[in-house]
C-alpha positions in Angstrom: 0.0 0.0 0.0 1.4 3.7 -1.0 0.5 6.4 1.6 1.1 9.6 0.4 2.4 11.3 3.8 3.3 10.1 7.2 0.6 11.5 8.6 -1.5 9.4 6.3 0.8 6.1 7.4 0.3 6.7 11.0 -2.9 7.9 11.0 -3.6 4.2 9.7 -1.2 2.3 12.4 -3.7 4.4 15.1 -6.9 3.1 12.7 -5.7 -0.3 14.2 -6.9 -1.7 17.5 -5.2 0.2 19.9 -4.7 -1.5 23.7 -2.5 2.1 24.6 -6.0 4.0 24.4 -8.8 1.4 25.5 -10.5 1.2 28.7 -9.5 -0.8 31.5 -11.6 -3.4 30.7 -8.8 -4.9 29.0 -7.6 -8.5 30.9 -4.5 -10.8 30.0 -7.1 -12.8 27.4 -6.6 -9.6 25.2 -2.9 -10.1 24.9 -1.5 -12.8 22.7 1.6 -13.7 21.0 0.2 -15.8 18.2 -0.6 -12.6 16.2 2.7 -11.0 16.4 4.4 -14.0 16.0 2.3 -14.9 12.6 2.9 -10.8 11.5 6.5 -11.4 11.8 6.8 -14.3 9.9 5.0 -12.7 7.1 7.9 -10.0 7.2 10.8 -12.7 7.0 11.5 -12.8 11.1 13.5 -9.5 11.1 13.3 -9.8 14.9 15.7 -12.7 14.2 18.8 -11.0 12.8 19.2 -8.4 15.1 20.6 -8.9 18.6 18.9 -7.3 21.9 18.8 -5.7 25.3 14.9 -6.3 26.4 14.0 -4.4 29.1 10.7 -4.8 30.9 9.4 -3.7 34.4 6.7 -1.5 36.3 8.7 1.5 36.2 12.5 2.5 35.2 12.0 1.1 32.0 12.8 4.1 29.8 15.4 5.5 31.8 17.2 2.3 31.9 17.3 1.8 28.4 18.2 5.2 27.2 21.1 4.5 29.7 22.0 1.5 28.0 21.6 3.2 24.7 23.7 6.1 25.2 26.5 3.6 26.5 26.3 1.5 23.7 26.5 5.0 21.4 29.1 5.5 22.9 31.1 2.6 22.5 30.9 3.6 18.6 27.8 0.6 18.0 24.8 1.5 15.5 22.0 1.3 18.5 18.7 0.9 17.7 16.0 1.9 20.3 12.3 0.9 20.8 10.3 3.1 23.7 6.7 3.7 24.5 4.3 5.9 24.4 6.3 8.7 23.0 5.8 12.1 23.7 5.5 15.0 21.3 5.8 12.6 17.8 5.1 8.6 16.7 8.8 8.9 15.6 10.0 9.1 18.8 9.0 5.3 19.6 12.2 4.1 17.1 15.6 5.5 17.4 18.8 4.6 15.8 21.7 6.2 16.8 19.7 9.1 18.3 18.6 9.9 15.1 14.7 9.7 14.5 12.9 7.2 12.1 13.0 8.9 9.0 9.2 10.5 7.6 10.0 8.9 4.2 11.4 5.6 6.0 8.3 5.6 8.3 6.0 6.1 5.5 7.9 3.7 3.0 7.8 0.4 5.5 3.8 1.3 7.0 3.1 1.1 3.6 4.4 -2.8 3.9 2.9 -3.3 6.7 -0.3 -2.5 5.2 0.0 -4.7 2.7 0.9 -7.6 4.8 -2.2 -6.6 7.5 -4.4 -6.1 4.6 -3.2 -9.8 3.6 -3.7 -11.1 7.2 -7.2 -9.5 8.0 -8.6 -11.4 4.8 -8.3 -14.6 6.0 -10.9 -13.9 8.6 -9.0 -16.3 11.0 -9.0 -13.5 14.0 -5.1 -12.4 13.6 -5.8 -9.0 12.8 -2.3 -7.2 14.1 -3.0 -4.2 16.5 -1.2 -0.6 16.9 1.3 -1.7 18.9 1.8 -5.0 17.3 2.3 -3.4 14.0 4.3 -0.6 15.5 6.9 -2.9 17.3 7.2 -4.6 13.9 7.8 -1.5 12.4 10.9 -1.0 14.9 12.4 -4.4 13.9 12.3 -3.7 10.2 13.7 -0.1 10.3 16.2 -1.4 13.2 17.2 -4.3 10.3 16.9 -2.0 7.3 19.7 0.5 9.0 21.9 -2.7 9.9 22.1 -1.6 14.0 24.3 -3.9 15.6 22.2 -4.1 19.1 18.4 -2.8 19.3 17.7 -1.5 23.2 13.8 -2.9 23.4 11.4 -1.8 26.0 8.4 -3.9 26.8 5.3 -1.8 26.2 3.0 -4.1 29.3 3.7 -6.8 31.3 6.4 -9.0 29.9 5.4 -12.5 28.7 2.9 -11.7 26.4 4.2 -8.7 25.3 4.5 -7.9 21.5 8.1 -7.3 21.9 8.6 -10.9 23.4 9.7 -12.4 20.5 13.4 -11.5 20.1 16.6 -13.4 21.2 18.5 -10.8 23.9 21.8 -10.9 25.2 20.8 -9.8 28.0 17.2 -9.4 29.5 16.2 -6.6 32.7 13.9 -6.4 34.8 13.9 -3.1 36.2 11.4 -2.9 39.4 8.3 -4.6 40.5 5.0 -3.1 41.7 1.5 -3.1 41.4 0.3 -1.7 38.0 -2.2 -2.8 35.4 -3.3 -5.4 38.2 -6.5 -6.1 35.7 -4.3 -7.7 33.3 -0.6 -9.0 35.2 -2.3 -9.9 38.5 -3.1 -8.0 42.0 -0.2 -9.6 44.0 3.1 -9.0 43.5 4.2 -12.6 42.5 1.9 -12.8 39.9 3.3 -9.1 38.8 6.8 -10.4 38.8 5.4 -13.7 37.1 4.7 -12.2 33.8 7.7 -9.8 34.0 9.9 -12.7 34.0 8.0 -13.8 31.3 11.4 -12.1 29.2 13.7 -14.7 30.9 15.0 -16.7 28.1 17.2 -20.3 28.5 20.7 -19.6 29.5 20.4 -15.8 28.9 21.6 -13.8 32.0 18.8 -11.4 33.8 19.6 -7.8 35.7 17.1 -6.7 38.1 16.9 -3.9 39.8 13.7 -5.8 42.0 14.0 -5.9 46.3 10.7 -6.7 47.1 11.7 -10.5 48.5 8.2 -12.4 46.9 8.7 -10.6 43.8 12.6 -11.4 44.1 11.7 -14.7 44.7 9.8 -15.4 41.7 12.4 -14.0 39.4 14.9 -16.1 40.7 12.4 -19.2 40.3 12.1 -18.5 36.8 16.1 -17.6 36.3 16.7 -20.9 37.8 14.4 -22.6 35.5 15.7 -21.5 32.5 19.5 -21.7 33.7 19.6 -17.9 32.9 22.7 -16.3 35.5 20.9 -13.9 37.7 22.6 -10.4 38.6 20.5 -8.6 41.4 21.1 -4.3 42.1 20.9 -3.7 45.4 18.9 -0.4 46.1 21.0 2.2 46.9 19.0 4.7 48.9 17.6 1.2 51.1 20.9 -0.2 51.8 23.4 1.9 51.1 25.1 -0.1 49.3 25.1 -1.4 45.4 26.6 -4.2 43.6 28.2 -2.3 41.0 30.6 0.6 40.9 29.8 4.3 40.9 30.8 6.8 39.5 30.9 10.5 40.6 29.2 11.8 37.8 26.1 10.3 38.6 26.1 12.3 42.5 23.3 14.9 41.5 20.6 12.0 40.0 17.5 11.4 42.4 17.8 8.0 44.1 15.6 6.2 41.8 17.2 7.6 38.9 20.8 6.6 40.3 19.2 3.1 40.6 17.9 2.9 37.4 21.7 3.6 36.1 23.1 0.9 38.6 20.7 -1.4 36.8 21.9 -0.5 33.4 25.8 -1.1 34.0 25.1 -4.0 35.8 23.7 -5.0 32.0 26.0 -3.0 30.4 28.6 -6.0 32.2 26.7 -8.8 31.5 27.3 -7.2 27.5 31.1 -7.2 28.0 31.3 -11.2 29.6 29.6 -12.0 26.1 32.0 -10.5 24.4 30.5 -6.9 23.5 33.7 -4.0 23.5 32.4 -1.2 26.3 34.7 1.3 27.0 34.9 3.2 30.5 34.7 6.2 28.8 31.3 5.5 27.1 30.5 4.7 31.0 31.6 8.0 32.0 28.9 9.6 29.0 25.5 8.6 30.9 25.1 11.9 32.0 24.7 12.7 28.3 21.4 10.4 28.4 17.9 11.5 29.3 14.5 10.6 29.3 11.7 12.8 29.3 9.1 13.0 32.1 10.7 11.7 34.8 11.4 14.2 37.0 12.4 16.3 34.4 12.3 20.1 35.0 10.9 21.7 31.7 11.2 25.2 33.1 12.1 27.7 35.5 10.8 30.6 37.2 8.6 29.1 38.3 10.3 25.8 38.5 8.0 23.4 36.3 8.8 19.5 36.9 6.8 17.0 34.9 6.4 13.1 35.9 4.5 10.7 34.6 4.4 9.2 38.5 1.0 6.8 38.5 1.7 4.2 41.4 2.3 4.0 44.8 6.2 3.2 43.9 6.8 6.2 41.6 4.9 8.8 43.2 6.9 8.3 46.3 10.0 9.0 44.2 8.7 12.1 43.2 8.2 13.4 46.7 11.2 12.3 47.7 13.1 14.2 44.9 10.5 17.3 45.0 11.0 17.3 49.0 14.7 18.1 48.4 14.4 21.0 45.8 15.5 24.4 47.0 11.4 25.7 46.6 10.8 28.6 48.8 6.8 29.9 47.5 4.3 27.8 46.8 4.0 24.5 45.6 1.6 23.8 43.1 0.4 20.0 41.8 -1.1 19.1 38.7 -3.1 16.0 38.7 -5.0 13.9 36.4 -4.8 9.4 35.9 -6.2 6.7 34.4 -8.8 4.8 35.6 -7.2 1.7 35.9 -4.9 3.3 38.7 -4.9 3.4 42.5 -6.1 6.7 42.5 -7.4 7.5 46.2 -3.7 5.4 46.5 -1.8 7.9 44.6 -3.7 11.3 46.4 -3.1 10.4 49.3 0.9 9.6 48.4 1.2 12.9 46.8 -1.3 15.4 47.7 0.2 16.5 51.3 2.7 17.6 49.9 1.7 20.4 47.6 -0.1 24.0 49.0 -2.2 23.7 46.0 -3.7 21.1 44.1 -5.2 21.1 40.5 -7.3 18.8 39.2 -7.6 17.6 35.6 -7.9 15.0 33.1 -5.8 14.7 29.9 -7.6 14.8 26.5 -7.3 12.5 23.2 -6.8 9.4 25.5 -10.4 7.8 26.8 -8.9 6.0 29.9 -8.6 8.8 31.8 -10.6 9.9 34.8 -13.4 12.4 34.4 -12.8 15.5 36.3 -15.5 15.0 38.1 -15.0 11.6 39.7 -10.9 12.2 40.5 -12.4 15.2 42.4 -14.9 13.0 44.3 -12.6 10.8 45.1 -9.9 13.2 46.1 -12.4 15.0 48.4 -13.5 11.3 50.1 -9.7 10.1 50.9 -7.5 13.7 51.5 -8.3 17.3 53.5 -6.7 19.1 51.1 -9.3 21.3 48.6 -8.6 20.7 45.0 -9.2 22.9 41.9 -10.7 22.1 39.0 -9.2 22.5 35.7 -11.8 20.8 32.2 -8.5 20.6 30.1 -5.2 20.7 30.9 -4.2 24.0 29.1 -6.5 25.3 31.8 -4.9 24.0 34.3 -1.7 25.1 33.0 -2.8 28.8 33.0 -4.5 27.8 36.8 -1.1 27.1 38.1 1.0 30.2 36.6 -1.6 32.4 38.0 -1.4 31.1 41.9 2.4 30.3 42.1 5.3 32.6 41.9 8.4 32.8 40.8 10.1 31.2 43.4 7.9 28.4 43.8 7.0 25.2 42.1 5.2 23.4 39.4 4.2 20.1 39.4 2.7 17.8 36.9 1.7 13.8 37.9 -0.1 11.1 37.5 -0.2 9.7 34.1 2.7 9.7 31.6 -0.1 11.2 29.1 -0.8 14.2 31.2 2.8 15.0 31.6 3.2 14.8 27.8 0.1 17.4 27.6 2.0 20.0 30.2 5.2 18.8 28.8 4.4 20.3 25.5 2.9 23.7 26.3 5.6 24.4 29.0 7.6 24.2 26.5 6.0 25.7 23.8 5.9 28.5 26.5 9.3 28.8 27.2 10.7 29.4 24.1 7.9 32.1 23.1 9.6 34.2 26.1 
């Protein structure tokens, strides 16, 4: 199929069924490899010839693989990277070398994709490819097309049934366990860890990052199982300790974001034992690698930091990081979730610690919590007297009006939110 545009190719990838924008409803039945597996082989297996670090986890997954990434970049290999959602553009999901998918590369290979769905959907045998499906085959073929030499791979849920769950890594990471998407991986945090080391394969060595001791546990019973060496991170801000080395570079990163890095060079030295030539002073680069909306400050004066903190795990490492910023005026939060999400949970994690809170739900994405029951709920389980705010360019303008230059912006709750704010913060400080 020819598309004339890129907006034309992705505007058919979102045409597909898309699991990133449907309602909680959603359970693990939904999820299957069958399709992906069967879409693949239609393309020739690219998935095949191109080797991989797969990361998967409840949170840390981005950060840990942009770490990886920028190591790997800077040890001179052609890396290709695979992240989700993205933020501002559908290029952002597939990286290689830093460098964007191309628009005519993008357009070029949906186009085959199309053709090969198209192909697919007619035999009426229910293997229709989805969004993501056909998005994370769109990765391997651009990742093969450019020749990369390692493709960094995030999981986009769970782990074993995830449509990145195909590939052959050298080296798989988990990054931390906790209780997300419980409709569809499980309520406790065995059954969690369960489908995360779902990305175990035989004889392929594991990095986690995970302390919980039941979720531990379960890791190591699947390691075990698949006679895959397991390399555990200690938590540095719980023990005070880790089991790989330091350096001073990485002093000023929050705690989870310094753990997130531990995990990575622990992977980074599972890499070298198989062989892969990583230099110290690619090491010494990470604090050239970033990841957007986690804790990142978008703007000063006031300070604006956006997160996409939506669990019980990650909001406490926001407060922890925003408790130790040199804030003296007002504090002002920015808050909208998904359904799906331990809301009364998460307000009552974050909410004490903010003079003003702003309510609000992000737009183009129908799992999000109406207004008007995230501010019932918020009045039910915390003192503190929320705002309302229909869109979050209103809530936006809310926050600028009530908090001054000295104080600070916050933005949690959903990664999509923080995208929303992300963008006109932005947008706003470069008009200045």
């Amino acid at each position: 199929m020819l598309f004339s545009s890129r907006e034309e190719a992705i505007a058919w990838l979102y045409g597909r069924i898309d699991f990133e924008k449907m309602s909680p409803s959603l359970t693990a039945s939904d999820f299957k490899l069958d399709r992906m597996l069967n879409l693949l082989e239609h393309l020739g297996n690219p998935q095949d010839k191109v080797p991989v670090v797969h990361i998967a986890g409840t949170k840390g997954k981005g950060s840990t693989a942009a770490v990886v990434a920028s190591i790997l970049r800077a040890s001179d290999y052609h890396v290709g990277l695979f992240t989700s959602p993205h933020i501002d553009q559908f290029e952002e999901r597939i990286q290689v070398s830093g460098k964007l998918i191309s628009e005519t590369g993008l357009t070029r290979v949906v186009g085959r994709l199309a053709d090969v769905a198209q192909l697919i959907d007619s035999t009426g045998q229910g293997m229709n490819p989805t969004f993501f499906e056909l998005t994370t085959a769109l990765a391997w073929l651009w990742f093969f097309e450019c020749k990369v030499d390692i493709a960094v791979v995030e999981v986009g849920l769970g782990g074993r049934l995830d449509s990145t769950n195909i590939c052959n890594p050298e080296v798989s990471i988990i990054t931390t366990i906790s209780r997300d998407h419980t409709r569809i991986l499980g309520t406790r945090l065995s059954e969690i860890a369960r489908e995360k080391a779902g990305i175990i394969k035989v004889g392929i060595p594991v990095v986690t990052g995970v302390s919980n001791s039941e979720a531990l546990s379960e890791i190591a019973k699947v390691a075990t199982q698949n006679h895959s060496p397991l390399v555990t991170v200690a938590v540095p801000f719980a023990t005070g300790r880790t089991d790989v080395l330091r350096q001073d570079v990485w002093r000023d990163l929050s705690n989870h974001q310094q753990h997130n890095v531990d995990v990575a060079q622990a992977a980074v030295g599972q890499l070298q034992h198989r062989g892969w030539t990583i230099s110290s002073t690619a090491i010494n680069q990470l604090h050239h690698s970033s990841n957007p909306v986690r804790i990142e400050r978008v703007s000063e004066n006031p300070m604006v930091i956006v997160d996409a903190a939506h669990n019980w795990i990650s909001a406490g490492a926001l407060v922890d990081t925003i408790q130790k910023l040199p804030v003296r005026g007002k504090r002002v939060l920015i808050f909208g979730t998904s359904l799906d999400k331990d809301v009364a949970g998460l307000c009552r994690r974050i909410f004490p610690h903010f003079d003003v809170v702003i309510v609000t739900r992000y737009s183009k994405n129908q799992r999000g919590i109406s207004v008007d029951a995230l501010t019932a709920l918020a009045m039910r389980v915390s003192t503190h007297r929320v705002h309302i705010a229909k869109e979050p360019a209103d809530a936006w303008q809310a926050a600028l009006e009530v908090c001054p230059k000295d104080g600070l912006v916050c933005v949690a709750g959903s990664f999509f939110l923080a995208a929303e704010i992300r963008r006109i913060a932005v947008s706003r400080r470069r008009s200045v």
